[in-house]
C-alpha positions as CSV (number, residue, x, y, z in Angstrom):
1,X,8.8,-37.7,16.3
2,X,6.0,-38.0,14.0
3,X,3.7,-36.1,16.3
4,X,6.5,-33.4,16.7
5,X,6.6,-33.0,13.1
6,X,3.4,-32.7,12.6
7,X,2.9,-30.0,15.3
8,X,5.8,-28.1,14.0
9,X,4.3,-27.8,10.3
10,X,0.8,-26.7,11.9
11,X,2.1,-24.3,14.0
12,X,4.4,-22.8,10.7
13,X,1.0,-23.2,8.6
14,X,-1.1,-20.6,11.1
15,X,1.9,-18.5,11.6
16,X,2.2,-15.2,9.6
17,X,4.5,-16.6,7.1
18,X,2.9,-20.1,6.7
19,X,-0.4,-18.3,6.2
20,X,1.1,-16.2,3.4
21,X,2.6,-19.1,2.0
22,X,-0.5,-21.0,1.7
23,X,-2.2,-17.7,0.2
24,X,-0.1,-17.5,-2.4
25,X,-0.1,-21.2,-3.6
26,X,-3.8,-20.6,-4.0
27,X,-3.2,-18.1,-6.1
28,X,-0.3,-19.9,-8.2
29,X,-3.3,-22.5,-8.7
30,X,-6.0,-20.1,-9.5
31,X,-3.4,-18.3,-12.3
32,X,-2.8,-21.8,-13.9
33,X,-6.3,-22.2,-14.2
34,X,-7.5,-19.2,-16.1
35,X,-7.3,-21.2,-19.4
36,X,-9.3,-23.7,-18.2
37,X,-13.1,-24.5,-19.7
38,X,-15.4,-23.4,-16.8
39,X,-14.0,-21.2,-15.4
40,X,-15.4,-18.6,-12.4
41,X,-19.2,-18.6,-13.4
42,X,-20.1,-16.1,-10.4
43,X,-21.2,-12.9,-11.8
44,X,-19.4,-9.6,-10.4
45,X,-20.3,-8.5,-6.9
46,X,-20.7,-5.0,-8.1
47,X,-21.1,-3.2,-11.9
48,X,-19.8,0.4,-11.0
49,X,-19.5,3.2,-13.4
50,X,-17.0,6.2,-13.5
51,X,-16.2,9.1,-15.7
52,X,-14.2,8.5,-18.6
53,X,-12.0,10.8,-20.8
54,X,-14.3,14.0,-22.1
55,X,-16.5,12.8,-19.7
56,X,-17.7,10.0,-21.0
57,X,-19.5,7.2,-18.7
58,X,-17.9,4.0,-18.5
59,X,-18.3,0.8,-16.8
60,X,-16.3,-1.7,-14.7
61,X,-16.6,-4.7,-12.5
62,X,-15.7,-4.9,-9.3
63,X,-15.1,-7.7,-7.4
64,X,-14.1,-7.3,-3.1
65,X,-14.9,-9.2,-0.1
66,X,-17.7,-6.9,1.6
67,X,-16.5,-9.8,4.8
68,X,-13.0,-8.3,4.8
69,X,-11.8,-4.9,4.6
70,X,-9.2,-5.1,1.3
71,X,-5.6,-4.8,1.7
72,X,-4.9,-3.4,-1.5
73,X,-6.3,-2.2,-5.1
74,X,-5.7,-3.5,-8.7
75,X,-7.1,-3.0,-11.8
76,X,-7.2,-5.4,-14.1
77,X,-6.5,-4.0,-17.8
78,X,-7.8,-6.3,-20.6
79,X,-6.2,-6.1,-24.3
80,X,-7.4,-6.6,-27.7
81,X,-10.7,-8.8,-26.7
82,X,-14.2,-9.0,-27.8
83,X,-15.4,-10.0,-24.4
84,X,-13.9,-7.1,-22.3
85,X,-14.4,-6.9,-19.1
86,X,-16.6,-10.4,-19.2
87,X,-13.7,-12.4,-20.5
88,X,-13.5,-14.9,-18.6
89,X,-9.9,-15.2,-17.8
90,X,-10.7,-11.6,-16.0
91,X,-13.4,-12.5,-13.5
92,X,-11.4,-15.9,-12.9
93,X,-8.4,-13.5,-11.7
94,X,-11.3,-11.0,-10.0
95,X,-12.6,-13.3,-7.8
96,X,-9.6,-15.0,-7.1
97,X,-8.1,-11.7,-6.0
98,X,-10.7,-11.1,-4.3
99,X,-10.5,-13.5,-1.9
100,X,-7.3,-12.6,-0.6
101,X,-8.1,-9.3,0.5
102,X,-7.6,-7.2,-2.5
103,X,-10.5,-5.0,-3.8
104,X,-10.3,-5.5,-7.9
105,X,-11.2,-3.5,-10.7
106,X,-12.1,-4.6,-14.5
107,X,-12.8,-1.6,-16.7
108,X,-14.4,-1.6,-19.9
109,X,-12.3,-0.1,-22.7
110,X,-14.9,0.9,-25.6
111,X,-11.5,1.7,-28.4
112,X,-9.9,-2.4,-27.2
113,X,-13.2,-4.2,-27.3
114,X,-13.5,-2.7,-30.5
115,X,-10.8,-4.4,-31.5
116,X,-8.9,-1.2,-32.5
117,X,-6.4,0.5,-31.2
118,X,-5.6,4.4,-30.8
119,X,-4.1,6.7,-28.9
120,X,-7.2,7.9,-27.0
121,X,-6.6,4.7,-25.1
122,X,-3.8,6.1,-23.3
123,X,-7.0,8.5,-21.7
124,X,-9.2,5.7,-21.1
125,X,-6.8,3.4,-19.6
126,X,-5.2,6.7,-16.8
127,X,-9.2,7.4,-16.1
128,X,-9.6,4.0,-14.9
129,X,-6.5,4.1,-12.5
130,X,-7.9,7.7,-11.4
131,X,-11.1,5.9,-10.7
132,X,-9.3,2.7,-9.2
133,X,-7.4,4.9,-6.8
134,X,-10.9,6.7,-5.7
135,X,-12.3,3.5,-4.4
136,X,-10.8,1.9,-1.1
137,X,-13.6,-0.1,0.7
138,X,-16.3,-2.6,-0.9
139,X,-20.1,-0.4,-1.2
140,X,-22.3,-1.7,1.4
141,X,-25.4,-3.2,-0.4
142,X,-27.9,-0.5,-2.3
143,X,-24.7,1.9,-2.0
144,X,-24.6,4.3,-5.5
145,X,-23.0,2.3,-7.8
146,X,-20.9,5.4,-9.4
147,X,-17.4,6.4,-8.2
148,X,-17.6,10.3,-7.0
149,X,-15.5,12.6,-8.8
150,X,-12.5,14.4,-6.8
151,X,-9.5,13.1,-5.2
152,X,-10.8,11.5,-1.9
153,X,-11.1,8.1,-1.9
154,X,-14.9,7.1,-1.1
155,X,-17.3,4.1,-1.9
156,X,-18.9,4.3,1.3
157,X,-17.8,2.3,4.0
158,X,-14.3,3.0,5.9
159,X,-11.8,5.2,3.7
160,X,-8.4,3.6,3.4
161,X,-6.3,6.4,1.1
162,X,-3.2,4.3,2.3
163,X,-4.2,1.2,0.3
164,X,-1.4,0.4,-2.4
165,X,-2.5,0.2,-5.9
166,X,-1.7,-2.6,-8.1
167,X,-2.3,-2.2,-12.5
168,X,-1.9,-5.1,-14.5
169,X,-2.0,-5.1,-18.7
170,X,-2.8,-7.6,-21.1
171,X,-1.0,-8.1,-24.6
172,X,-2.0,-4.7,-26.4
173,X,-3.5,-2.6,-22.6
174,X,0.5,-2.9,-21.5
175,X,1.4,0.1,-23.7
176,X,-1.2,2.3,-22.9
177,X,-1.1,1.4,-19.1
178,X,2.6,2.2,-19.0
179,X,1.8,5.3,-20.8
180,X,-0.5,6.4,-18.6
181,X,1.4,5.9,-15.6
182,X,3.9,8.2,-17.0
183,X,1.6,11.2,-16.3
184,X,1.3,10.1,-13.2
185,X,4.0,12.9,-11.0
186,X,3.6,11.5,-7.6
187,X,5.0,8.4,-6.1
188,X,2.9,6.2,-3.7
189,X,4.5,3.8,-1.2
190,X,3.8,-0.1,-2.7
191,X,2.3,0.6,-6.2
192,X,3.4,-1.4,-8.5
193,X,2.6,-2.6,-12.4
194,X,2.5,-6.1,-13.9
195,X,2.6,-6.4,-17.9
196,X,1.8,-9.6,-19.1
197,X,2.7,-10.3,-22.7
198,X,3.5,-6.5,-23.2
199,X,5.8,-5.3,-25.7
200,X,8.5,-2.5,-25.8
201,X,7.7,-1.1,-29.2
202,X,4.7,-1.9,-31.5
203,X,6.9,-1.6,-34.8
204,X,8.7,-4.5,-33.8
205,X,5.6,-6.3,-33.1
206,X,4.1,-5.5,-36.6
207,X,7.6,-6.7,-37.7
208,X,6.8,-10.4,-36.2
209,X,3.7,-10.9,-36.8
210,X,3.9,-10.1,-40.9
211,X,7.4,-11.9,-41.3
212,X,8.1,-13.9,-38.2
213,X,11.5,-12.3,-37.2
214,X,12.2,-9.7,-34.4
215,X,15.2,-7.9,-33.8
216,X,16.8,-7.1,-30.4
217,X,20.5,-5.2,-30.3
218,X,20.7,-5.2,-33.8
219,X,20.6,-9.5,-34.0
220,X,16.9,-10.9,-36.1
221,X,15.3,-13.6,-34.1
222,X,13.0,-15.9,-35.6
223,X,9.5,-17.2,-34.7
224,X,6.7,-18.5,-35.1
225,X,4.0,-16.0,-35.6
226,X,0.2,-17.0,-35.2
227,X,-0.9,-16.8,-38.7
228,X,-4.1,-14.8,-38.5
229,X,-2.0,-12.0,-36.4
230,X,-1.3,-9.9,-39.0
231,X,-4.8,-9.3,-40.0
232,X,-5.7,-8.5,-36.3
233,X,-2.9,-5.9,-37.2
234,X,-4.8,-4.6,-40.1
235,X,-8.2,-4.5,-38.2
236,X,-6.8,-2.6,-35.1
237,X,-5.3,-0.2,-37.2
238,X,-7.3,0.3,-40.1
239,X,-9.1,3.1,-38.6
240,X,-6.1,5.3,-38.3
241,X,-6.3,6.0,-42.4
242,X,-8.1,9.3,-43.5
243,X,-9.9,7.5,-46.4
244,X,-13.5,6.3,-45.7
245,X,-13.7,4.1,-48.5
246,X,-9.6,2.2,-47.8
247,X,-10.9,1.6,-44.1
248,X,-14.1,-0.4,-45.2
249,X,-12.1,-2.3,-47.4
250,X,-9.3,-3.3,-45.3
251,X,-11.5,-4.1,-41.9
252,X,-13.3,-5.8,-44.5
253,X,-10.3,-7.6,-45.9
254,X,-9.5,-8.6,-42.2
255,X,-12.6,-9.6,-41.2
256,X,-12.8,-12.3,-44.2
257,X,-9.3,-13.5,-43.6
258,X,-9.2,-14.2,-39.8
259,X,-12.0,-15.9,-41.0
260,X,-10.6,-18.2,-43.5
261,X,-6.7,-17.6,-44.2
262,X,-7.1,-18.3,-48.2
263,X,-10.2,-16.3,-48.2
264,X,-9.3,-14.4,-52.2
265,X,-10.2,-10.7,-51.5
266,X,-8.6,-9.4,-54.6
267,X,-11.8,-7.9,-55.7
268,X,-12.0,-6.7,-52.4
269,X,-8.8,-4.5,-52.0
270,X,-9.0,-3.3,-55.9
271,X,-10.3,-0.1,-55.0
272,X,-8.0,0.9,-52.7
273,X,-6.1,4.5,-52.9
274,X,-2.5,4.7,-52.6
275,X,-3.1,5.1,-48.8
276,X,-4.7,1.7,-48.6
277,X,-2.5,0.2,-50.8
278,X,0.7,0.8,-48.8
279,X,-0.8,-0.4,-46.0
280,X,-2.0,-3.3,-47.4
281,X,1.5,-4.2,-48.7
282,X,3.1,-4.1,-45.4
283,X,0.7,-6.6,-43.9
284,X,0.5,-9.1,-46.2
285,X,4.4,-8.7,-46.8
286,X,6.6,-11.8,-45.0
287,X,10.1,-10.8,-46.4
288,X,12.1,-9.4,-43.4
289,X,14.6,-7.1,-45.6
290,X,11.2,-5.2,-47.1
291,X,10.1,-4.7,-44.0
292,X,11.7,-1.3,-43.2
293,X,10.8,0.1,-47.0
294,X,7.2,-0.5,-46.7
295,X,6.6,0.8,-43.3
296,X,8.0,3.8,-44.5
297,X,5.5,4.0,-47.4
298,X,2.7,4.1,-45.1
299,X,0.3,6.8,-44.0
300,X,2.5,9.3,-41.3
301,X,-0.7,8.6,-39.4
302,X,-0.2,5.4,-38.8
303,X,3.4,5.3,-38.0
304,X,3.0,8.0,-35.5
305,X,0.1,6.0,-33.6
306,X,2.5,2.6,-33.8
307,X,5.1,4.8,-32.1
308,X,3.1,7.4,-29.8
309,X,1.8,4.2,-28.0
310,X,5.1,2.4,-27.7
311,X,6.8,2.5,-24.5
312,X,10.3,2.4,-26.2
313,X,9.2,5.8,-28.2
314,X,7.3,8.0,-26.1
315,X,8.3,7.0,-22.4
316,X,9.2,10.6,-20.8
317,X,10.1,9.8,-17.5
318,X,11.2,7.5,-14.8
319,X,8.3,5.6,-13.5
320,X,7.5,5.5,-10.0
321,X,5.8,1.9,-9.4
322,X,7.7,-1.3,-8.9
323,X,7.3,-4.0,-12.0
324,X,7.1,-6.9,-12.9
325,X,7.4,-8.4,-16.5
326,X,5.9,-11.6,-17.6
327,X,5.9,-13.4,-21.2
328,X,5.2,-16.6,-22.3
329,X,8.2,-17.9,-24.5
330,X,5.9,-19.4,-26.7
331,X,3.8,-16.6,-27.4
332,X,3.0,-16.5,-31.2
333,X,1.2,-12.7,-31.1
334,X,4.1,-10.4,-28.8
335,X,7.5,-11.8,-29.6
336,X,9.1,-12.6,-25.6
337,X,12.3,-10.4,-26.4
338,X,10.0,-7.2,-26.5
339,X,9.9,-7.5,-22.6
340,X,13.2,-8.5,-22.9
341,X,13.7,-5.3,-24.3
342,X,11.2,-3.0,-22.2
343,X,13.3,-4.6,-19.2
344,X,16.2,-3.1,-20.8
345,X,15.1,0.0,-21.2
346,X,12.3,0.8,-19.2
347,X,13.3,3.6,-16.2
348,X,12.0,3.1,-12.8
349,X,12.3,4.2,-9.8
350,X,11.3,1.0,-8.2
351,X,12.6,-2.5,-9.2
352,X,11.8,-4.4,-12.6
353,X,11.2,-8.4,-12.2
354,X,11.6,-9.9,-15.5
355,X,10.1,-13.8,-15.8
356,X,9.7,-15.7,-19.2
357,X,7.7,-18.6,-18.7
358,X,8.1,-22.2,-20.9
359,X,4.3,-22.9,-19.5
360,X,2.5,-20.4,-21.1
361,X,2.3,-18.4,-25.0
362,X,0.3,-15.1,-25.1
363,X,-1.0,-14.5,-21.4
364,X,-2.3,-17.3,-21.1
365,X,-1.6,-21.4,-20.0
366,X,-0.8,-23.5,-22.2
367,X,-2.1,-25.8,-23.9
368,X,-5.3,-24.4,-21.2
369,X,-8.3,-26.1,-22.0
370,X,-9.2,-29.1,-19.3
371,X,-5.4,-30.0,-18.7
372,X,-5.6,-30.7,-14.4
373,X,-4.0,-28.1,-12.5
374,X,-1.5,-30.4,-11.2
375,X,0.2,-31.0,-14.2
376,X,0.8,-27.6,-15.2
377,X,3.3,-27.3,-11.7
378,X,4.8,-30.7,-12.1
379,X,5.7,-30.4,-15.9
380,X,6.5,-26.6,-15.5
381,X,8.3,-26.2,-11.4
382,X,10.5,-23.3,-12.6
383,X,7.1,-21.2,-13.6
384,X,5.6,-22.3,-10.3
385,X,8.2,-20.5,-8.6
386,X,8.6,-17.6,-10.6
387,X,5.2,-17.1,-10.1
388,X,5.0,-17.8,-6.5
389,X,7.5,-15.5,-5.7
390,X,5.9,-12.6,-7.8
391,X,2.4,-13.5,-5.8
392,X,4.1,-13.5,-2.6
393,X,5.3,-9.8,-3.2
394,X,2.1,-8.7,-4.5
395,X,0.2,-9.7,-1.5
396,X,2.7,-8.5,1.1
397,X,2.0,-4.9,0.0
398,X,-2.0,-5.7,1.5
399,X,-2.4,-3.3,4.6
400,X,-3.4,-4.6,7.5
401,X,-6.8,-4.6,8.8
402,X,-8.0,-1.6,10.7
């Protein structure tokens, strides 16, 4: 009986379905392991570049099996992060992807390593799935490195224009993705999105991170708010101001508190024009009745960046990819009830997964660091299979190989 058993999980293991099974565990332990210290140390397979908005040159990784034809495309959008493209938690997911038959992408946003945020974004973030979609087999070795302009899809090697296209958005890049996928007029049989720590409407998210309370259907939820969020706030959005002079002084205000919390920059902000003032007030504000009042106050400029990239405020259409929602329920930076509320109102034509996850706060594992793997899926089981399930749908869009 033993024996019998034995044979019988074998045979299920090579089978179709046992093979997928086992593919997407690996997965489910390589996306618990992003946090961890050490991460993938490979360097990309290939540095590509493409044209950007205006025509602009950018610059992506991009990670694919040159062994095995890929199944499928995705492009991996990063957020509000120094590192880019190099962040580690990126090329972890790159090469991890990679070996499962699904050719990746990693762009470089210029505006979001920056650390600011704008609505020129939107352009950067659509001519990276425009370039993603023009690439469908791995570049045989001393290939160009540059994606060709145009519509067909060619890298050299085979052309699959069949493959399905996957786009997935960090924090902050799940705005602009969303947006950009709104322009987007034709449908395309198993594309979908995945927003990981997104948000339904910035506003709310300034809300949280300045007084620690959201609201969702007109009922305040409370929080707790990383404390040097607000003044990533200020930094990303200082630029927005017309004033020269008020957007020195407030990156520099930002700068020196992210820095050191009870850093005194009075001296610093007394300077500012009535501009910088206002805005000024409305970050370093924590009472949630004010909240409203100030925002009002501040430059039209501002407000109409906050809302021109919030999916809540400026989504036209339905969108024509299926998605899938992920927040941490302890993330301290995006409030969980903002995909809560992008679920809500969101229009698709395909389905929207929604999955809040205990084991995690923003896009990321927690506590990370060199926890083992193991404990992550015994002390968090529901995650695992949230997260299983979402993996298993992701790579049974792969094509088959020709």
């Amino acid at each position: 009986m033993l024996v019998a058993a034995l044979l019988a999980l074998v045979t299920f293991a090579l089978g179709p379905s046992g093979r997928a099974g086992i593919e997407a565990v690996s997965l489910l332990i390589d996306v618990w392991s992003v946090a961890r210290e050490g991460g993938a140390a490979d360097p990309p397979l290939t540095t590509i570049t493409y044209t950007g908005p205006a025509g602009a040159l950018r610059r992506a990784d991009l990670y694919c099996d040159p062994s095995s034809p890929p199944g499928a495309r995705l492009l991996l959008a990063h957020g509000l992060v120094e590192a880019g493209k190099d962040d580690s938690r990126l090329r972890a997911l790159g090469h991890a992807f990679a070996r499962h038959r699904v050719l990746v992408v990693v762009p470089d946003f210029p505006g979001m390593r920056s650390l600011m945020v704008g609505r020129a974004d939107i352009d950067e973030v659509a001519a990276a799935i425009e370039a993603t979609r023009r690439i469908s087999a791995c570049p045989p070795a001393g290939a160009p490195t540059g994606v060709p302009d145009g519509t067909a899809p060619r890298t050299g090697g085979t052309e699959r224009p069949g493959l399905p296209t996957g786009v997935v958005g960090f924090s902050y890049s799940a705005g602009p993705l969303l947006l950009a996928l709104d322009r987007e007029e034709t449908a395309r049989s198993g594309d979908f999105a995945v927003l990981f720590g997104g948000y339904d409407d910035l506003v709310e998210v300034a809300r949280f991170l300045t007084t620690g309370r959201s609201r969702d259907l007109g009922t305040e939820n409370g929080g707790e708010a990383l404390p040097e969020g607000r003044w990533i706030l200020l930094q990303a959005n200082a630029d927005v101001l017309a004033s020269p002079s008020d957007r020195t002084i407030l990156k520099e205000i930002a700068r020196l508190k992210r820095r050191a919390v009870d850093a005194d920059t009075d001296a610093l902000a007394a300077p500012l024009g009535p501009s910088g003032r206002a805005v000024l007030d409305l970050i370093t504000n924590t009472d949630p009745g004010r909240f409203d009042a100030l925002f009002r106050k501040v430059d039209p400029a501002l407000r109409d960046t906050l809302e021109a990239l919030s999916p809540a405020r400026s989504l036209r259409r339905p969108l024509d990819v299926d998605l899938f929602l992920l927040h941490g329920r302890s993330d301290a930076i995006v409030p969980f009830t903002e995909s809560v509320k992008l679920s809500r109102s969101v229009r698709t034509r395909g389905a929207v997964h929604l999955a809040l996850l205990g084991g995690f706060g923003h896009a990321r594992p927690r506590p990370g660091g060199s926890a083992p793997v193991w404990e992550s899926l015994a002390r968090y089981p529901a995650d695992s299979a949230r997260l299983l399930a979402i993996l298993e749908d992701i790579l049974a869009r792969r094509r088959e190989s020709p």
